[in-house]
MARZAGU-722444 format. One record per residue (C-alpha): y, z, x; residue in three letters. Coordinates in pm, whole numbers, plus 50000, padded with zeros to 5 digits. Each point is the difference from the previous one (the first is absolute). Layout:
// MARZAGU-722444
      y      z      x  residu
      Y      Z      X     Ala
...
***
This chain:
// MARZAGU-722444
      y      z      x  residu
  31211  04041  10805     Unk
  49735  50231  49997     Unk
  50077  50344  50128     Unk
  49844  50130  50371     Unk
  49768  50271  49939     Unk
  50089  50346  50100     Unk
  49891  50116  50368     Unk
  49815  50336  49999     Unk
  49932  50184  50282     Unk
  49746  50327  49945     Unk
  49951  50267  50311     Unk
  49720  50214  49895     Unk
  49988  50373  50112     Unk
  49658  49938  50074     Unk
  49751  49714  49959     Unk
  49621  49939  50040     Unk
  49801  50047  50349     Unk
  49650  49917  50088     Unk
  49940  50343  49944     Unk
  50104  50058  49714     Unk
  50074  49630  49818     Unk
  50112  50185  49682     Unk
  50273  50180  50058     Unk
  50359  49875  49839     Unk
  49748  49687  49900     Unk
  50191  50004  49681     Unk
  50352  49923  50179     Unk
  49795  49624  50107     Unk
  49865  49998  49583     Unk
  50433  50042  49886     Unk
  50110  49769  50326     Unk
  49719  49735  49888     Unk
  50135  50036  49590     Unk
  50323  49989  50076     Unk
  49945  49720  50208     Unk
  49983  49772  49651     Unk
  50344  50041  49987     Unk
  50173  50069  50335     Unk
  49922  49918  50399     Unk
  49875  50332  50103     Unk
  49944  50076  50349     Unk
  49791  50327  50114     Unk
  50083  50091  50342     Unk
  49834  50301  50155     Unk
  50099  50154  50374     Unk
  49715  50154  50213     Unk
  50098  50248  50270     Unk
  49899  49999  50329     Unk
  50052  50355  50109     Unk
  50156  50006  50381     Unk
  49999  50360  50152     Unk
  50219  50090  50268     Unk
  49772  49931  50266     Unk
  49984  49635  49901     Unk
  50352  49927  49927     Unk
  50081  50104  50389     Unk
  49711  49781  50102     Unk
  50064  49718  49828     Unk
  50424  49994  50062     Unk
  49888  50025  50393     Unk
  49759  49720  49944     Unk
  50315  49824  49844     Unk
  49736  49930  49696     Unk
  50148  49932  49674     Unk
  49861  50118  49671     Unk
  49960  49723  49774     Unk
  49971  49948  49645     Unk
  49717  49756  49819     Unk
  49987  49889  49671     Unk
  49686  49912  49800     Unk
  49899  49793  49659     Unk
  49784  50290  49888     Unk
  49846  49811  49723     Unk
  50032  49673  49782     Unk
  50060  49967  49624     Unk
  49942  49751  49745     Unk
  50380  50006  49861     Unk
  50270  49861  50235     Unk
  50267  50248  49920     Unk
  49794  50276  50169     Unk
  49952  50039  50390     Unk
  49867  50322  50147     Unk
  50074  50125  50380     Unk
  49957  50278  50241     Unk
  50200  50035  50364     Unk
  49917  50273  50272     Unk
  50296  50174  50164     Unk
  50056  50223  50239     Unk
  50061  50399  49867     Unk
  50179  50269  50326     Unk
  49823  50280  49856     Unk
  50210  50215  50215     Unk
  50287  49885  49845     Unk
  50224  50181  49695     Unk
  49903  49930  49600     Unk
  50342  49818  49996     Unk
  49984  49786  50315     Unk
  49635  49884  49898     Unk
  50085  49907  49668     Unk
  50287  49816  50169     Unk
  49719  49835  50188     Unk
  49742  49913  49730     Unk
  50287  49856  49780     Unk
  50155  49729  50312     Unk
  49652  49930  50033     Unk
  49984  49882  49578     Unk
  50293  49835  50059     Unk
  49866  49784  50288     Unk
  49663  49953  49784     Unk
  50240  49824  49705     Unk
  50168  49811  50275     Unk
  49722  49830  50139     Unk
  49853  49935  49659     Unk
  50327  49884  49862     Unk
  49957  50196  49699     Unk
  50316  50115  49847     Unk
  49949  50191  49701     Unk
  50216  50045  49671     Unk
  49825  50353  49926     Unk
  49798  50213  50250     Unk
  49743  50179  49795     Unk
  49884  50361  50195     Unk
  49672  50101  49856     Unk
  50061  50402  50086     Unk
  50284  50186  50202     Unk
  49853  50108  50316     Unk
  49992  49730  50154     Unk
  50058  49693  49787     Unk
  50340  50127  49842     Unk
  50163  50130  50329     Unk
  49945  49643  50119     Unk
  50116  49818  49729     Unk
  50287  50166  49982     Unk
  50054  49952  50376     Unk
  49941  49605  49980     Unk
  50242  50044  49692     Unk
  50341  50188  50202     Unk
  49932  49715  50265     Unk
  49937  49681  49757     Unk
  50148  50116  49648     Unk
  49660  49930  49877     Unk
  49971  50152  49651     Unk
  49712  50292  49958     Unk
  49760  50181  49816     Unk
  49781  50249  50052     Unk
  49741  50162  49783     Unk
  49882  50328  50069     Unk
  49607  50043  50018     Unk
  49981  50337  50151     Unk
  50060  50356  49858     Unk
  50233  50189  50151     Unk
  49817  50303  50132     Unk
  50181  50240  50194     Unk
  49765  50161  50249     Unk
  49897  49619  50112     Unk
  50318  49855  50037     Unk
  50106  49895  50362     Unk
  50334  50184  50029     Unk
  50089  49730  50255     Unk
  49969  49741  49784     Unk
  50268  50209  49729     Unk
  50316  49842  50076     Unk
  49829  49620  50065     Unk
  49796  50090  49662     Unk
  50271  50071  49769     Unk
  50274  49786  50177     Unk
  49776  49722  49932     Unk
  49992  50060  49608     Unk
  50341  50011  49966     Unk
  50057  49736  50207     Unk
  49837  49784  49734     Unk
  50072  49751  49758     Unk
  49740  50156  49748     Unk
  49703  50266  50001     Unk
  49728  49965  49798     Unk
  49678  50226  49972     Unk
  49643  49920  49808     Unk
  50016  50340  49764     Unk
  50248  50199  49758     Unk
  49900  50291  50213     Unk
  50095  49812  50329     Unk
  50276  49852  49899     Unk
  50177  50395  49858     Unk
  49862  50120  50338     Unk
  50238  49741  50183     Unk
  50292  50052  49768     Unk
  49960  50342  50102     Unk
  50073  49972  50280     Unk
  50244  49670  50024     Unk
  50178  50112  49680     Unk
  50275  49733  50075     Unk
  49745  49688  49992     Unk
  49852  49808  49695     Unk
  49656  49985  50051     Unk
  49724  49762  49784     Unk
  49654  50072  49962     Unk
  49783  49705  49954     Unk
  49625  50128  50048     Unk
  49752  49824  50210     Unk
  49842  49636  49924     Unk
  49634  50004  49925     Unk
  49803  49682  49980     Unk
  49784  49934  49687     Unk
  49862  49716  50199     Unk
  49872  50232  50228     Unk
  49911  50303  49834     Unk
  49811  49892  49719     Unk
  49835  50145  49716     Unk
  49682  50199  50026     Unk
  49700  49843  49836     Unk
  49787  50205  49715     Unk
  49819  50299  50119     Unk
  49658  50085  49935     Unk
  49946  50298  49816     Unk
  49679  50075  50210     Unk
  50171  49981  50324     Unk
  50104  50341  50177     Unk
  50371  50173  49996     Unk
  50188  49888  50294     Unk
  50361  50135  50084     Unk
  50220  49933  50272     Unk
  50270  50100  50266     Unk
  50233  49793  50217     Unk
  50276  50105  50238     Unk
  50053  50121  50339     Unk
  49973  50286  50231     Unk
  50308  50117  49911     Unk
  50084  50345  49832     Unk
  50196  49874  49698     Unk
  49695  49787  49893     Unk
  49796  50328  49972     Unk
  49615  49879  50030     Unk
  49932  50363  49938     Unk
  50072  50033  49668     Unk
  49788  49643  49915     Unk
  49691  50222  50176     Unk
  50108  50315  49781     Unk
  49991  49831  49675     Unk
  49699  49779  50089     Unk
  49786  50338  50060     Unk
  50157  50121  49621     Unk
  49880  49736  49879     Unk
  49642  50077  50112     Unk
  50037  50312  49855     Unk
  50050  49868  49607     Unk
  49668  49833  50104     Unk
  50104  49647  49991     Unk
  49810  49793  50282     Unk
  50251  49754  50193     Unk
  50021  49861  50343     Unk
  50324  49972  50131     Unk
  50200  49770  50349     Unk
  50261  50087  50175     Unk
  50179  49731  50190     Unk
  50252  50064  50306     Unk
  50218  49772  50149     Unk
  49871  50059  50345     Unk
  49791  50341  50140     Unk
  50312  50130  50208     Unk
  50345  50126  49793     Unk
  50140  50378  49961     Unk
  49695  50137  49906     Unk
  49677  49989  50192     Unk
  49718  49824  49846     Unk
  49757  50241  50118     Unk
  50191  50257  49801     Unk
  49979  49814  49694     Unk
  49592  49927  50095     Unk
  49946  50390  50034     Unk
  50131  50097  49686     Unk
  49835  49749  49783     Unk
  49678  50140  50162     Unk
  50115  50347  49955     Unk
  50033  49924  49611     Unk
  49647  49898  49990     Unk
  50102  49594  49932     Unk
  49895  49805  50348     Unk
  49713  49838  49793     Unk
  50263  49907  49703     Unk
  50302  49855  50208     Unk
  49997  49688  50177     Unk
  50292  49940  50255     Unk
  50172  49714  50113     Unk
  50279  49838  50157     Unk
  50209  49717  50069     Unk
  49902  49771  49663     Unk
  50120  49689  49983     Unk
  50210  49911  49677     Unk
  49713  49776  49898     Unk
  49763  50340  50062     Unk
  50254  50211  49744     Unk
  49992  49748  49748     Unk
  49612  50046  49987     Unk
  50036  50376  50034     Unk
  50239  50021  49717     Unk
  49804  49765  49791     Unk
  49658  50186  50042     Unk
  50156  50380  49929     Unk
  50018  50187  49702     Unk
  50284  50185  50024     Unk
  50233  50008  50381     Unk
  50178  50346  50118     Unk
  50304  50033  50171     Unk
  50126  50329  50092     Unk
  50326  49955  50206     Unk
  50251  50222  50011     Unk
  50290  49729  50040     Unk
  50018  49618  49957     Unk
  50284  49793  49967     Unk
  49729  49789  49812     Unk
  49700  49992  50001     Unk
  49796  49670  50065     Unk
  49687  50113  49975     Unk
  50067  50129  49664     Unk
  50162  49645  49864     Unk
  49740  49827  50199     Unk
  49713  50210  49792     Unk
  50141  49999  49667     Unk
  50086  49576  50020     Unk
  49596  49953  50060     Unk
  49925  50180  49693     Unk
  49924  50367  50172     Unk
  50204  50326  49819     Unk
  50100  50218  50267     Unk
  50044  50352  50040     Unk
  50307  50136  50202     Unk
  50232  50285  50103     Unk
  50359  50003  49890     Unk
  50100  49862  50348     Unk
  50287  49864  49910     Unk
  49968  49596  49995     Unk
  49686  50000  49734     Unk
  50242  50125  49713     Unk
  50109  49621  50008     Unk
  49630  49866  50010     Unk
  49808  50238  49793     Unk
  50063  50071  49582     Unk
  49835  50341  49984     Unk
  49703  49923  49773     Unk
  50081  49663  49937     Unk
  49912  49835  50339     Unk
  49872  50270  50202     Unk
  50070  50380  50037     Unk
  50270  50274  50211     Unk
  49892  50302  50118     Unk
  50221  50284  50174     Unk
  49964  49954  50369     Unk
  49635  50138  50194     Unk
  49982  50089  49636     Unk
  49573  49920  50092     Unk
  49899  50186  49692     Unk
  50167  49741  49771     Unk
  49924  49705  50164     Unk
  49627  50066  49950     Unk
  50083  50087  49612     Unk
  50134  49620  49983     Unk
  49724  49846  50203     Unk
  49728  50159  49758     Unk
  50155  49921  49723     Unk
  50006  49645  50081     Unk
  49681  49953  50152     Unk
  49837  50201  49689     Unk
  50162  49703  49763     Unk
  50250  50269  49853     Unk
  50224  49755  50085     Unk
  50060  49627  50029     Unk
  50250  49811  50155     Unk
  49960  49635  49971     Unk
  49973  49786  50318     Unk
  50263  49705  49858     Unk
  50265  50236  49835     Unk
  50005  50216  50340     Unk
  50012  49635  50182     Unk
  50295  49928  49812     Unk
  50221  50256  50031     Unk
  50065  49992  50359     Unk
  50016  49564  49969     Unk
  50275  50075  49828     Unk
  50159  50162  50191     Unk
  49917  49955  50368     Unk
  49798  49652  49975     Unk
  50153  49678  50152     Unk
  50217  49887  49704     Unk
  50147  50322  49954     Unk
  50048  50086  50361     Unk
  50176  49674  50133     Unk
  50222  49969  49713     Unk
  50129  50370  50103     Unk
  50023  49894  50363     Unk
  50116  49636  49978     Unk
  50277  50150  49778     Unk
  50084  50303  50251     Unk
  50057  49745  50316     Unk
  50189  49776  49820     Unk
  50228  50227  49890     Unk
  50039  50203  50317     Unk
  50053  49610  50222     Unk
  50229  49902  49668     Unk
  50234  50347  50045     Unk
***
């Protein structure tokens, strides 16, 4: 008798919008592989925030807040299904009592989709672990959560502390997608074993870069956010040292959307204050289709962060063929062989990044497009990456 495949539910911390289809798009790429072996089921909760005001309104009104659930989209492989539900969020509530709230609310979502899962996969902490570890005390569902986020300090909800960490040790297994990640966690949850398995990256998708011609002009690039720890700064720094060693390159920078902890317009005034509006295209919200064409096209792409648990963008880059340049942020010391796929510099360290860049666009040195293909295949592409997965739930359902 052949043996019933493995039920696998995955709650993503957060998932792709209209606005902005591309973020945690790689949690639907690992649900969709890991689909060839398991029924996975994504399930992602929308708020609807209810003020005060309302919730006194409504109760008088004797109208009930009710919960919806939608097919968000439909896949070629029957072992996958992907929905979203809208609940109801007091706002005015406490941290604890809301999370009590969004977690009956996941629980009545399963029911009515009669999903009942042998391994709830939380795709971050805040808020995919605290609810899969809720749905777990209730239902004895087994758990795992891997850890995208850094843990920095001065932007952690202290609210959130106890539910955070309870959460993790709450769980049957934590995982994280770097060395540096996962000695971060262990830090801090000495008493937990904790796995790192990295991050899948599609060679079907990010394929290799086609021969350049010689003739055509430099181009460099930049992608991140409008967040602090990606540091576009530094990218505009080393991109006006550059132009001082007299070497003639254009350069992109691509946000994930205009809004974020930094304001655009700051970032706008001081590329015109270094002299470079005419050298430095902006844009935002690329498809993944619209990076794979960026990545191919570059010479060389930048990334200046000061902290990644990853570092997509850099494993994205180096898979099509492109060597990349980054800061010792933490997750690229898993990507990146100094000098043999790409190079570290000290972070803001501007000075140096433009001494790599140079180098490399003056053909002082050459990095071939297939060998820097290869090395992250090997590690992060799909046979590598669902062999490491497909053998961590098994053996966390089989304990």
């Amino acid at each position: 008798m052949k043996p019933s495949i493995k039920k696998i539910l995955i709650i993503p911390s957060w998932y792709p919008t209209k606005e902005q289809p591309n973020l945690g798009i790689f949690f639907k790429e690992q649900a969709l592989l890991m689909a060839e072996e398991f029924n996975v089921l994504i399930l992602v909760g929308v708020a609807d925030l209810i003020g005060r005001k309302k919730y006194l309104r409504d109760k008088i009104l004797l109208k009930n807040h009710k919960s919806t659930i939608k097919l968000l989209e439909s896949s070629d492989s029957k072992n996958y299904k992907e929905y979203t539900f809208n609940y109801p969020l007091y706002c005015f509530k406490s941290k604890s009592y809301q999370h009590v709230q969004i977690i009956r609310y996941y629980e009545k979502a399963l029911l009515k989709l009669g999903f009942y899962p042998d391994l709830i996969h939380a795709q971050g902490n805040i808020m995919g672990g605290i609810i899969a570890t809720g749905l777990s005390k209730k239902n004895n569902y087994k758990t795992l959560i891997t850890e995208h986020l850094p843990l920095i300090i001065n932007n952690f909800n202290y609210d959130l502390k106890e539910a955070y960490f309870s959460a993790l040790t709450d769980a049957n297994c934590i995982s994280t997608v770097s060395e540096d990640a996962r000695a971060s966690l262990i830090n801090n949850i000495p008493s937990k074993d904790i796995i790192n398995h990295g991050n899948f990256i599609d060679e079907n998708l990010f394929t290799l870069k086609k021969e350049k011609n010689k003739d055509c002009a430099h181009h460099i690039a930049w992608v991140g956010s409008l967040y602090h720890r990606k540091d576009p700064f530094t990218f505009i720094r080393a991109l006006k040292e550059i132009r001082k060693q007299n070497v003639s390159c254009k350069a992109t920078m691509v946000f994930a959307s205009e809004y974020g902890e930094v304001n655009i317009e700051e970032v706008i005034k001081f590329i015109d204050s270094q002299g470079l509006t005419q050298n430095i295209k902006i844009q935002y919200n690329q498809s993944r289709s619209e990076l794979v064409n960026l990545y191919q096209v570059i010479d060389l792409l930048i990334c200046t962060s000061i902290n990644e648990t990853f570092g997509m963008i850099i494993a994205e880059a180096i898979m099509c063929g492109t060597p990349v340049i980054s800061t010792n942020n933490g997750g690229v010391n898993d990507i990146i062989n100094h000098g043999v796929n790409g190079f570290i510099t000290k972070v803001k360290d501007f000075e140096s990044i433009a001494l790599h860049v140079t180098n490399i666009l003056n053909d002082k040195i050459d990095l071939n497009t297939i060998n820097l293909r290869e090395t992250v295949i090997s590690r992060y592409g799909r046979v590598a990456f669902k062999k490491r997965i497909s053998n961590l739930y098994n053996s966390i359902i089989n304990s």
